[in-house]
C-alpha positions in Angstrom: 77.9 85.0 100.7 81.0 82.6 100.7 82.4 80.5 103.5 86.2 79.7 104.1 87.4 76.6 103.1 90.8 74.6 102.4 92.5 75.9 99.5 90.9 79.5 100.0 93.4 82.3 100.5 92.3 84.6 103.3 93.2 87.8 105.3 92.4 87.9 109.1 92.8 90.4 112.0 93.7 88.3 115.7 94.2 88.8 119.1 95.7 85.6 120.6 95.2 85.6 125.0 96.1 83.2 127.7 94.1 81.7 129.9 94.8 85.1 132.5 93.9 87.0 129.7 97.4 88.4 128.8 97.7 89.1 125.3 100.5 87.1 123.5 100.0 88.3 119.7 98.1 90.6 117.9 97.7 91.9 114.5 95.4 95.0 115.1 98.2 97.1 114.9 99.4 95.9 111.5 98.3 94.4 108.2 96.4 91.9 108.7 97.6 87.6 108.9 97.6 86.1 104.8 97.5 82.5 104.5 95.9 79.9 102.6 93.6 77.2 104.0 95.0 73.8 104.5 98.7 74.5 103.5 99.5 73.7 107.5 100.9 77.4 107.7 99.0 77.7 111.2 98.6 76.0 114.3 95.4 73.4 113.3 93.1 74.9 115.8 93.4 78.3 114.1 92.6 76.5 110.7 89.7 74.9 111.9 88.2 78.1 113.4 88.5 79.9 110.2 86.8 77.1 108.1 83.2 78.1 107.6 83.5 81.9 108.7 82.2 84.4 106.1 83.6 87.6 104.8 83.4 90.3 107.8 82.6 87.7 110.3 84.0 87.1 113.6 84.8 84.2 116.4 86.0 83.6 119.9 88.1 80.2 119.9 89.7 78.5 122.4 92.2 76.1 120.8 93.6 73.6 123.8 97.3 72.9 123.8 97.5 69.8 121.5 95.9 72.0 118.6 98.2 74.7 118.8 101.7 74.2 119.8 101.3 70.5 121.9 101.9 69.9 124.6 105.5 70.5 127.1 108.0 67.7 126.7 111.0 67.0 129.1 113.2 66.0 126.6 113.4 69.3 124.9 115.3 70.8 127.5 119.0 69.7 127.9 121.7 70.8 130.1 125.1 72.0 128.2 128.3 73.6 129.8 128.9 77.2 129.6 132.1 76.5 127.5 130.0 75.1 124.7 128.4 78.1 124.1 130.0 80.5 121.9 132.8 82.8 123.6 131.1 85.9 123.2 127.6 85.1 124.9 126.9 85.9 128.2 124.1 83.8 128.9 120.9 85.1 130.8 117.7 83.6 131.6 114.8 84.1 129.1 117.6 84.6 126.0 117.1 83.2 122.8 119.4 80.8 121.0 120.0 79.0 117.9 121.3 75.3 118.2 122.0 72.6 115.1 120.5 69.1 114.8 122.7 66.7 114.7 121.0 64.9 112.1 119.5 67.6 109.7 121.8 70.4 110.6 118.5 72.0 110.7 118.3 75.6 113.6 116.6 74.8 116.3 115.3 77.7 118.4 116.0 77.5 122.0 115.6 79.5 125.1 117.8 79.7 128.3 115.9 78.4 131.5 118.7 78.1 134.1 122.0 79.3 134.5 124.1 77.4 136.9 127.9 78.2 137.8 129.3 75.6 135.0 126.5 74.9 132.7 122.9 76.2 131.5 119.7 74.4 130.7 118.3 75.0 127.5 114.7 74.3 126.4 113.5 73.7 122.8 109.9 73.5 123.7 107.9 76.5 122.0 107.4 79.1 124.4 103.6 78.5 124.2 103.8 74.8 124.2 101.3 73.3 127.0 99.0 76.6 126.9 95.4 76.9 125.9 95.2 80.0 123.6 92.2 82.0 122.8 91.4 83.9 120.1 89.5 86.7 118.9 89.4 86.5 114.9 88.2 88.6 112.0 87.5 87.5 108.6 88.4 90.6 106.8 89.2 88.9 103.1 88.2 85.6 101.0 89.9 84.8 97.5 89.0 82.1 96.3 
């Protein structure tokens, strides 16, 4: 039987947890996650636990924060005033945003963490950033 390895095009089932055992993402209720090995598509812990597995094989990983999403960092959150949000958002903590580098003119998601009288803090971190995430994976395809 054949192992996973880079360049190998694979089909898994997942159940991603926290560290309380709340579940964050799953695929059991869907097809199952396509990607190939190496192509940086997935978080590198995720990778690395798949490498090796055979065809209808399973794991338990527990990929700490700087193999998944890194860690938390300050300077992705910013304060901005309410007026430079657009005129028809009402903003609310936990909503999701879109703001554009400077630079790139790339989309940045972002999420609302405070809402003060004049302004609202915005943060840029991924929402799992700073987590340990565990996963229960299924190797349910290899092509090769």
């Amino acid at each position: 039987m054949s192992t996973v390895k880079d360049g190998d095009t694979v089909k898994v089932h997942y159940t991603g947890k926290l560290n309380d055992g709340s579940v964050f993402d799953s695929s059991q209720d869907r097809e199952p996650l396509e990607f190939t090995l190496g192509e940086g598509q997935l978080i590198p812990g995720f990778e690395d636990a798949v490498t090796g597995m055979e065809q209808g094989g399973s794991t338990t990983v527990t990929i700490p924060s700087d193999e998944a999403y890194g860690e938390r960092r300050d300077d992705l959150e910013l304060e901005v005033a309410k007026n430079e949000l657009p005129d028809n958002i009402e903003p609310e903590v936990g909503m999701q945003l879109q703001m554009q580098q400077q630079e790139s003119g790339q989309a940045v998601p972002v999420q609302i963490t405070k809402v003060e009288d004049d302004k609202v803090t915005l943060d840029a971190n991924h929402p799992l950033a700073g987590k340990d995430l565990t996963f229960d994976i299924e190797l349910v395809d290899i092509t090769k």
